[in-house]
MARKENU-727543 format. One record per atom (N, C-alpha, C): residue number from 0; chain; atom name; x negated, y negated, z negated. Coordinates in Angstrom, 3 decimals. Layout:
   num   cadena   atomo         xx         yy         zz
   NUM        A      CA          X          Y          Z
...
//
This chain:
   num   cadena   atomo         xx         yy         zz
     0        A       N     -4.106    -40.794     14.797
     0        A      CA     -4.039    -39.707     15.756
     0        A       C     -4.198    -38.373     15.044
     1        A       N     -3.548    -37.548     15.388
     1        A      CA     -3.817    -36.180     15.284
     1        A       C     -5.038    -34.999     15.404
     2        A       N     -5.303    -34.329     14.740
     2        A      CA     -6.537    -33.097     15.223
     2        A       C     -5.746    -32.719     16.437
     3        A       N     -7.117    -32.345     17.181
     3        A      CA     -7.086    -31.991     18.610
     3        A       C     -7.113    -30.616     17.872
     4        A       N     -6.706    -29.537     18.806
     4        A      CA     -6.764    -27.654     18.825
     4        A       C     -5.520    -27.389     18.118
     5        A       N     -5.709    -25.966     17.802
     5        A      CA     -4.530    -25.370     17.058
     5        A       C     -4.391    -25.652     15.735
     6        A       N     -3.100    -25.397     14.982
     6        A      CA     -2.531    -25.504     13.766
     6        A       C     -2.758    -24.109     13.331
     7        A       N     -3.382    -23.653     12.115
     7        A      CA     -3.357    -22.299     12.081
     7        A       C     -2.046    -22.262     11.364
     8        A       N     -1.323    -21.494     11.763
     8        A      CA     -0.201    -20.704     11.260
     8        A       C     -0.314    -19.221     11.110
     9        A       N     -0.185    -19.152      9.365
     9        A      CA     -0.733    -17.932      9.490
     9        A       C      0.371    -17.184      8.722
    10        A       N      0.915    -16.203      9.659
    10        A      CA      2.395    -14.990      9.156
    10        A       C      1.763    -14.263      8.000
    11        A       N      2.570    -13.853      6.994
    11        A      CA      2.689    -13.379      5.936
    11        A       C      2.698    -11.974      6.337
    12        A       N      1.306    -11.078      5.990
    12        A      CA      1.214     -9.681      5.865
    12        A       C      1.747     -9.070      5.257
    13        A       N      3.142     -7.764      4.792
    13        A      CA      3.634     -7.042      3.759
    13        A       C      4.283     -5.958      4.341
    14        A       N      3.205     -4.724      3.959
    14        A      CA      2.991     -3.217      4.729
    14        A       C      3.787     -2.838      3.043
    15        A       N      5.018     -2.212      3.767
    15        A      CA      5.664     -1.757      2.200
    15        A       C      5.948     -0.149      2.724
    16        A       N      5.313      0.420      1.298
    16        A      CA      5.970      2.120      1.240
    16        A       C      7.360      2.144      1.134
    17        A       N      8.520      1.873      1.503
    17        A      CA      9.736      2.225      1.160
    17        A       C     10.189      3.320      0.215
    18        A       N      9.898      4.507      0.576
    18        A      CA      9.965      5.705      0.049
    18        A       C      9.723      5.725     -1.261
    19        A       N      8.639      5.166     -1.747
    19        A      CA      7.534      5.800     -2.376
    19        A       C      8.272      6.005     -4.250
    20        A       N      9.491      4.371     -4.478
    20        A      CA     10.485      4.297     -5.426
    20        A       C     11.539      5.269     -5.391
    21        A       N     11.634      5.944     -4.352
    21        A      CA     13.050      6.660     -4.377
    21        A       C     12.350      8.285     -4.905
    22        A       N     11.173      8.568     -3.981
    22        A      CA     10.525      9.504     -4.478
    22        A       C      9.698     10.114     -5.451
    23        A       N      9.357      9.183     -6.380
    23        A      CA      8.283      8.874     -7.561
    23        A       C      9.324      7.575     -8.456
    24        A       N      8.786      8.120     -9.836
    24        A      CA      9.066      7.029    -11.114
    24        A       C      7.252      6.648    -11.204
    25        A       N      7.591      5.681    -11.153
    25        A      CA      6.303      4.243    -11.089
    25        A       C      6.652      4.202    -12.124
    26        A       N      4.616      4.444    -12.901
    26        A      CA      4.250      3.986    -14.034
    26        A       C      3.784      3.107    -14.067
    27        A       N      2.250      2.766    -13.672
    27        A      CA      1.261      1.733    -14.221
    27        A       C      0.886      1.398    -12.462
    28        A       N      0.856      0.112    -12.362
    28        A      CA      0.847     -0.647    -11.157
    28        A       C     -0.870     -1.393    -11.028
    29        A       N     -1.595     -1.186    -10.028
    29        A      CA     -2.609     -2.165     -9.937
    29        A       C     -2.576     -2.423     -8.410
    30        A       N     -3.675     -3.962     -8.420
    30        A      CA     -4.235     -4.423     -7.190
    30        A       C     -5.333     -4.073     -7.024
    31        A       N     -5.765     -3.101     -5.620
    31        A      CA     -7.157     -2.610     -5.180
    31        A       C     -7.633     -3.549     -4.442
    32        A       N     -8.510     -3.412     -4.445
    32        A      CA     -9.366     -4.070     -2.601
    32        A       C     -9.193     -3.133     -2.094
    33        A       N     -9.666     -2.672     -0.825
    33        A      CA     -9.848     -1.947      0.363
    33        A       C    -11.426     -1.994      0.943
    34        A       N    -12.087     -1.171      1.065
    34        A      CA    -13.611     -1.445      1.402
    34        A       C    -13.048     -0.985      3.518
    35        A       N    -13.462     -2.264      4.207
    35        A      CA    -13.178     -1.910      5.724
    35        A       C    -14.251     -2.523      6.442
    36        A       N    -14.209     -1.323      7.741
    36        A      CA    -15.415     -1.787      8.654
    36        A       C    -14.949     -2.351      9.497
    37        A       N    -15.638     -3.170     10.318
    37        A      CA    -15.308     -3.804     11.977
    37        A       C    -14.069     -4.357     12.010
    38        A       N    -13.114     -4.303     13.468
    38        A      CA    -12.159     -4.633     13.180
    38        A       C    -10.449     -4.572     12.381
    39        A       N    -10.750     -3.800     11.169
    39        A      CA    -10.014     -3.094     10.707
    39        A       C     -8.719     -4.330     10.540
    40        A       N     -9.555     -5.150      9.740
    40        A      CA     -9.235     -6.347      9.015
    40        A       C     -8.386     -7.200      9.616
    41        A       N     -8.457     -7.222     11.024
    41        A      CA     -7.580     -7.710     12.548
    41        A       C     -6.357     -7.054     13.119
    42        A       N     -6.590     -5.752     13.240
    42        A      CA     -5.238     -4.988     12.681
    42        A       C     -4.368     -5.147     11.412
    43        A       N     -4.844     -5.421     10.498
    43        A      CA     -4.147     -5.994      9.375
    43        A       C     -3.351     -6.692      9.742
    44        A       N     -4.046     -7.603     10.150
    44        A      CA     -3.067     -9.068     10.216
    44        A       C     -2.166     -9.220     11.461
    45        A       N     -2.413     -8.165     12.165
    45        A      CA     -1.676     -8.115     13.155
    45        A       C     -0.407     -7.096     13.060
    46        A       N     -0.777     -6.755     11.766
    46        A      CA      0.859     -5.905     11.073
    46        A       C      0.302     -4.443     11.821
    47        A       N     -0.742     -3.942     12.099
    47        A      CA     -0.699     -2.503     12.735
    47        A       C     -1.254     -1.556     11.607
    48        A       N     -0.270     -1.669     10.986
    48        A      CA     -0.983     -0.924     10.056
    48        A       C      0.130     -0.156      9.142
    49        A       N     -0.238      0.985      8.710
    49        A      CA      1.332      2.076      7.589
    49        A       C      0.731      2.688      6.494
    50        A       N      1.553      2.177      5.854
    50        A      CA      1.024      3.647      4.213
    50        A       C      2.394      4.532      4.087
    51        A       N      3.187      4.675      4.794
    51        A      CA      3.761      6.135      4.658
    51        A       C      3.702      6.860      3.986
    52        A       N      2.717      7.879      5.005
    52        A      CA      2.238      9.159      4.630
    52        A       C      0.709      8.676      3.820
    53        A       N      0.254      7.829      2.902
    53        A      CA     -0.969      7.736      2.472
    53        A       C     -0.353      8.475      1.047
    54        A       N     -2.156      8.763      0.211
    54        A      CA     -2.176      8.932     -1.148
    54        A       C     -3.771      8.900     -1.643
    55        A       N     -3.558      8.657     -2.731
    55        A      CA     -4.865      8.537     -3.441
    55        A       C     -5.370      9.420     -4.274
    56        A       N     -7.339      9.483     -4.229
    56        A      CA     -7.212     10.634     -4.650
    56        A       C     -8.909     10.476     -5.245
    57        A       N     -9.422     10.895     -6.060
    57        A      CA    -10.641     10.712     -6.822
    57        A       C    -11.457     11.710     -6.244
    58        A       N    -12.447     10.986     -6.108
    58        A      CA    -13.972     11.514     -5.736
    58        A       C    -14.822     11.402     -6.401
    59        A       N    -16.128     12.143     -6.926
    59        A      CA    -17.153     11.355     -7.497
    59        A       C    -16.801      9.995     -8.521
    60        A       N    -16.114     10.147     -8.965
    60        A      CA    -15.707      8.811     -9.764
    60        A       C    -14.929      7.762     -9.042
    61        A       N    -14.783      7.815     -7.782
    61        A      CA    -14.339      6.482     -7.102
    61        A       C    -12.877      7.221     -6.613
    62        A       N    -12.342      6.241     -6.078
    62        A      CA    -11.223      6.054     -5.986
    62        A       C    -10.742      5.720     -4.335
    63        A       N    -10.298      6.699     -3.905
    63        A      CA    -10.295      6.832     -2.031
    63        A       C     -8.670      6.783     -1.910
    64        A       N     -8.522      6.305     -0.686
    64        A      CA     -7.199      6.492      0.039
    64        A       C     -7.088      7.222      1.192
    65        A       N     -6.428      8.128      1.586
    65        A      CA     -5.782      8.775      2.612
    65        A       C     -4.912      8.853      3.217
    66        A       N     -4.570      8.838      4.376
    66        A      CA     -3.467      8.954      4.916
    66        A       C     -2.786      7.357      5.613
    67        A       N     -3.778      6.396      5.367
    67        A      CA     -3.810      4.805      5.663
    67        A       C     -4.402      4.812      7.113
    68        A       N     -2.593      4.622      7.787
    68        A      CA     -3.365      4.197      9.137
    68        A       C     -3.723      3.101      9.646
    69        A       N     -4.234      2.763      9.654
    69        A      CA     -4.848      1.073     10.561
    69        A       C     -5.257      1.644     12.044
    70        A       N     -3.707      0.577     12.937
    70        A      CA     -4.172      1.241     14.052
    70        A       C     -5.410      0.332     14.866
    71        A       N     -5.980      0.875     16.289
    71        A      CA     -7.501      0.460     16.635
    71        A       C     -6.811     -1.169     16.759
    72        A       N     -7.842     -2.124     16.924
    72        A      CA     -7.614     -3.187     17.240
    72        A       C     -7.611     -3.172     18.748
    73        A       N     -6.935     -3.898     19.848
    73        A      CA     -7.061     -4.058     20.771
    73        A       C     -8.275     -4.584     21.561
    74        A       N     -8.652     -5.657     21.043
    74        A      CA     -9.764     -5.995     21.865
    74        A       C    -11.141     -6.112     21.371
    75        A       N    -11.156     -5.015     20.327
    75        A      CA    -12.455     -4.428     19.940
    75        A       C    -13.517     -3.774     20.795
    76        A       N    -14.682     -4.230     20.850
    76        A      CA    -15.366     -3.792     22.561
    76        A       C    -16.037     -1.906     21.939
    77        A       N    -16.724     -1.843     20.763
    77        A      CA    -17.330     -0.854     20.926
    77        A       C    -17.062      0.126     19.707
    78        A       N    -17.197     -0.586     18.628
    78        A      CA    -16.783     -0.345     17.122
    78        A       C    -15.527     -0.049     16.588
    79        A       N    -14.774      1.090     17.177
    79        A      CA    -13.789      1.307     16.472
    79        A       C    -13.567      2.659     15.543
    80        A       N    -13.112      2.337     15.027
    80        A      CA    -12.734      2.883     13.340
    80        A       C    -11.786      4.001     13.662
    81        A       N    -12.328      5.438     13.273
    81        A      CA    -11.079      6.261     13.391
    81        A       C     -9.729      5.296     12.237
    82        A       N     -8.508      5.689     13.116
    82        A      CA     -7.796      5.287     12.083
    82        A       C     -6.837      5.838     11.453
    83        A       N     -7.296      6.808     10.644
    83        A      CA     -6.768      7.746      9.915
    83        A       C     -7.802      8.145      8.510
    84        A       N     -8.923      7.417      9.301
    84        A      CA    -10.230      7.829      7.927
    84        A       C    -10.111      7.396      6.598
    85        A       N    -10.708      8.124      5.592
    85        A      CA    -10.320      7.945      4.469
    85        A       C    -11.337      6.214      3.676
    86        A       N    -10.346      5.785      2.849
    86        A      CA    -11.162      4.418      2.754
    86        A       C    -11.209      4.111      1.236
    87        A       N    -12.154      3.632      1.145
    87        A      CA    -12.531      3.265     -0.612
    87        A       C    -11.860      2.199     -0.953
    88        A       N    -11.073      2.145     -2.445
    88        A      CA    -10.680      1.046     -2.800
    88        A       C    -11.440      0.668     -3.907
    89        A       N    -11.723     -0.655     -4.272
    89        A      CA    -11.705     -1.620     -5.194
    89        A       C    -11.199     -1.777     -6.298
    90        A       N    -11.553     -0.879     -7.220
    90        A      CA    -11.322     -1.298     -8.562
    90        A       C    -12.243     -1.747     -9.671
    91        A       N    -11.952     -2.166    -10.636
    91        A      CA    -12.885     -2.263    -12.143
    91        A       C    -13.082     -0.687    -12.644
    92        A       N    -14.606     -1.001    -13.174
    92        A      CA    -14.463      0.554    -14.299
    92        A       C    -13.460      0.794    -14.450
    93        A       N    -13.490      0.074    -15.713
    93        A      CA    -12.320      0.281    -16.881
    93        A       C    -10.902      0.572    -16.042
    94        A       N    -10.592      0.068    -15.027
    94        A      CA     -9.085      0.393    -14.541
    94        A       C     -9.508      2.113    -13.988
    95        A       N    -10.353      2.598    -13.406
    95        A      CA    -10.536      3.396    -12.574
    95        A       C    -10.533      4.480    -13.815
    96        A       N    -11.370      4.371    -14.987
    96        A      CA    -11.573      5.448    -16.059
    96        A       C     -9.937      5.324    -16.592
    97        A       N     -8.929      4.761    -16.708
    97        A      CA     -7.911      4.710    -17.427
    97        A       C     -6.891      5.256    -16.365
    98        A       N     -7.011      5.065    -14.971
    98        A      CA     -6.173      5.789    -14.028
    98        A       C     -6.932      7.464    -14.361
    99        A       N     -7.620      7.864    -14.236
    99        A      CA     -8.449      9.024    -14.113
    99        A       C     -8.155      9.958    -15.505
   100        A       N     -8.227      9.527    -16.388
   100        A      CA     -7.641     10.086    -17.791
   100        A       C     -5.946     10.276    -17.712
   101        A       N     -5.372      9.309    -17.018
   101        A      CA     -3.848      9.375    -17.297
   101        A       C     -3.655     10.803    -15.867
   102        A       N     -4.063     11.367    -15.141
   102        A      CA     -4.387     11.934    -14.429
   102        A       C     -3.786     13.214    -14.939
   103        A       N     -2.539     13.904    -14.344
   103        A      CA     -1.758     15.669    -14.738
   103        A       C     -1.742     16.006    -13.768
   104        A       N     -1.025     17.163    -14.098
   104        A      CA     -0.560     17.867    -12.778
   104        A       C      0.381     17.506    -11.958
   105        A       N      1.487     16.906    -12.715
   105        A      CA      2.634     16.630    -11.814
   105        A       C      2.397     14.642    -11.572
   106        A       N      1.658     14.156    -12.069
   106        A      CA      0.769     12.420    -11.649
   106        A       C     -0.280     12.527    -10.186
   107        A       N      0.427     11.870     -9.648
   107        A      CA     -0.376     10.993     -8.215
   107        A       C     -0.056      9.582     -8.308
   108        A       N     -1.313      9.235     -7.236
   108        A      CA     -1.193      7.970     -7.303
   108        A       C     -0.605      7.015     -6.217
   109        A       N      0.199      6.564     -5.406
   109        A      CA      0.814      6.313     -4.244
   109        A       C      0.259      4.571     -4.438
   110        A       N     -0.028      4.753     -2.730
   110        A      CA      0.393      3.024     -2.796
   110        A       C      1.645      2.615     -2.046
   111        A       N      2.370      1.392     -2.513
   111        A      CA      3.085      0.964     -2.608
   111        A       C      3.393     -0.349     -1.485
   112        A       N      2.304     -1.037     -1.245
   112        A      CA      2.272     -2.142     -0.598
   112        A       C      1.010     -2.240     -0.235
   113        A       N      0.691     -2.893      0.920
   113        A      CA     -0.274     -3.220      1.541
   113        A       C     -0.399     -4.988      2.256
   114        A       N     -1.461     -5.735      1.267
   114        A      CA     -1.126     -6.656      1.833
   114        A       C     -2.220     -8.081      1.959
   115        A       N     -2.292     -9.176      2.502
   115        A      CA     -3.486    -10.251      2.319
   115        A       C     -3.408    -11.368      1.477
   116        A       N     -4.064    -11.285      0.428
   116        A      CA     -4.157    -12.298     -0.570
   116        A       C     -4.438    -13.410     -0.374
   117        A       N     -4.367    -14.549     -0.547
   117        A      CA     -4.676    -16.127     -0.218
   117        A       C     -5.456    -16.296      0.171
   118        A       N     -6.914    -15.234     -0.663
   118        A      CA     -8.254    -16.038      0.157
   118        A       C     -8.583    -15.524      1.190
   119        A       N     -7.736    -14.238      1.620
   119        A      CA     -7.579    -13.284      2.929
   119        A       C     -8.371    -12.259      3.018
   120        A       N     -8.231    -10.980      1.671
   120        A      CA     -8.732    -10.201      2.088
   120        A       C     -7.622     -9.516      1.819
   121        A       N     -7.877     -8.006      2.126
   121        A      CA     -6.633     -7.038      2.615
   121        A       C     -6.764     -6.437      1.094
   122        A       N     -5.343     -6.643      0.503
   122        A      CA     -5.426     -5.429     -1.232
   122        A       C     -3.806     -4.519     -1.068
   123        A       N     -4.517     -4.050     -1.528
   123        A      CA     -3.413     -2.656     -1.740
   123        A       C     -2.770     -2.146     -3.027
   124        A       N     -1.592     -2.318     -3.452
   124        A      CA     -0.815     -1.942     -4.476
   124        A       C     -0.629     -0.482     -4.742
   125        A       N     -1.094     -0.175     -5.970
   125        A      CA     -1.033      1.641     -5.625
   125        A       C     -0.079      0.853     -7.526
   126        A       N      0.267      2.853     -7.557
   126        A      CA      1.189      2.912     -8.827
   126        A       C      0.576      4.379     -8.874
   127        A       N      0.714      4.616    -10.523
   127        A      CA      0.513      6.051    -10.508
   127        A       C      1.913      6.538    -11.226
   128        A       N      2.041      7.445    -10.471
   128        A      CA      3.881      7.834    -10.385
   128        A       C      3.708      9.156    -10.564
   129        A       N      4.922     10.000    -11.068
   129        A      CA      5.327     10.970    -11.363
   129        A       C      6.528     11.413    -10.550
   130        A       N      6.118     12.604     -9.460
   130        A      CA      7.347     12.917     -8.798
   130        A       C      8.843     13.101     -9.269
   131        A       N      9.876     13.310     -8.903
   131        A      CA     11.181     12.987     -9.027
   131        A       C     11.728     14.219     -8.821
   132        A       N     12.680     14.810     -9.164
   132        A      CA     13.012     16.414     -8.900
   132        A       C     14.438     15.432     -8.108
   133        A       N     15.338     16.790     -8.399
   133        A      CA     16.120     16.314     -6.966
   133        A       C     17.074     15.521     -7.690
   134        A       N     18.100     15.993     -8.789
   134        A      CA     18.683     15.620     -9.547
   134        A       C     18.286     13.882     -9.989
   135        A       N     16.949     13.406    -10.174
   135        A      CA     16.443     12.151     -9.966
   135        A       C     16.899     11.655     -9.451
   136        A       N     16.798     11.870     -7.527
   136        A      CA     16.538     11.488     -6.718
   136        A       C     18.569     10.817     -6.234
   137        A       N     19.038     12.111     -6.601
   137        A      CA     20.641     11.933     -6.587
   137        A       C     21.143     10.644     -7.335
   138        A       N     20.201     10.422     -8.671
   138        A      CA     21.055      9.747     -9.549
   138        A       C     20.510      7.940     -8.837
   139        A       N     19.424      7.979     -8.373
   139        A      CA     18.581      6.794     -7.414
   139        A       C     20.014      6.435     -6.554
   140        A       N     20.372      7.367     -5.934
   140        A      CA     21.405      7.199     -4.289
   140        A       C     22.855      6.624     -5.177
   141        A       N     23.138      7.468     -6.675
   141        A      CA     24.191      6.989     -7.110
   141        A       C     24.429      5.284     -7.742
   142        A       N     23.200      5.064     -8.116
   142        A      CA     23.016      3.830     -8.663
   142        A       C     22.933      2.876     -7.523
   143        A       N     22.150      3.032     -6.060
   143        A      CA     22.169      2.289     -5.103
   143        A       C     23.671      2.410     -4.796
   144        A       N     24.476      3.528     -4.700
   144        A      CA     25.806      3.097     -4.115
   144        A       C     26.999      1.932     -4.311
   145        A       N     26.557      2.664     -6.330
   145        A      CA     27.385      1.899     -7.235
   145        A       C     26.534      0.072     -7.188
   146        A       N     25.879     -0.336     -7.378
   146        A      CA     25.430     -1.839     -6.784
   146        A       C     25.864     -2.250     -5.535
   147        A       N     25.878     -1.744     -4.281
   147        A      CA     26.809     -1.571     -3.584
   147        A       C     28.051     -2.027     -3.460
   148        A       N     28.681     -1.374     -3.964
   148        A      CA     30.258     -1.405     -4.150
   148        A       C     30.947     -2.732     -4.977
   149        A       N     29.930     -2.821     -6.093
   149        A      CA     29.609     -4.166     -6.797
   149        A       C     29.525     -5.408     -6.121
   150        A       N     28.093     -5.435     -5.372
   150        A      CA     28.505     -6.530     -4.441
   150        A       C     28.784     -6.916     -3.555
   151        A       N     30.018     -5.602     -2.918
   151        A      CA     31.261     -5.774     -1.659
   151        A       C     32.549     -6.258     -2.874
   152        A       N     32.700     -5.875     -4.179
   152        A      CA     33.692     -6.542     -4.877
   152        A       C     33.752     -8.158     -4.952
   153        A       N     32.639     -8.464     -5.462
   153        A      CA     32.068    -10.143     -5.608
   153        A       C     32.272    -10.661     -4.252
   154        A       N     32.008    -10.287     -3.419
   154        A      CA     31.907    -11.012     -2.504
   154        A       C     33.730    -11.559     -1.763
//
């Protein structure tokens, strides 16, 4: 016989910056944690959540995100989380002192993806990237066209 109750089936979380490649040349790539209160973590998984408009940005030595919306959870009774507030990520020293040194004027750090790891906590893909002038950005649209065109030929 079978277990009695539900089968957990559990959908695959993946909050992607779209933008963030067309607008920035991605240098050096890491996996954060996310430090979250209450039901943040439930919105996650319920896909309510955008990094858009987020960016990262150093404090006191640590390493914050902004602009990460996690929207409220629905059936949260009392505890809800502005969701726009700024949130600490999870790194090692050593990664955090080596992002922080590589650190110019024209270097930010974007994240990239937002998403739940096997053992199910919520990590976040940041890159530290160097904006794109426009001329960049043209030659991005020319190369997507030309692949394109490529594989309407093949096909």
């Amino acid at each position: 016989m079978g277990k009695a109750g539900k089968e957990s089936v559990q959908k695959e979380i993946n909050i992607k910056n779209r933008k963030a490649s067309f607008e920035y040349a991605l240098q050096d790539r890491y996996i954060a944690g996310i430090q979250l209160t209450g039901t943040e973590i439930k919105s996650i998984r319920d896909g309510k959540a955008s990094i858009a408009e987020a960016f990262c940005y150093f404090e006191k030595g640590e390493l914050f995100v902004k602009g990460l919306q996690i929207t409220e959870y629905n059936n949260a009774s009392f505890n809800k989380p502005n969701p726009l507030r700024n949130r600490k990520l999870l790194l090692h020293k050593r990664e955090l002192k080596k992002m922080f040194n590589t650190m110019d004027d024209n270097i930010t750090i974007v994240p990239l993806q937002l998403f739940i790891n096997k053992g199910g906590w919520a990590k976040l893909e940041i890159a530290i990237a160097k904006g794109k002038k426009l001329y960049d950005k043209r030659e991005s649209i020319k190369k997507r066209d030309v692949q394109r065109e490529i594989g309407r030929m093949i096909k």
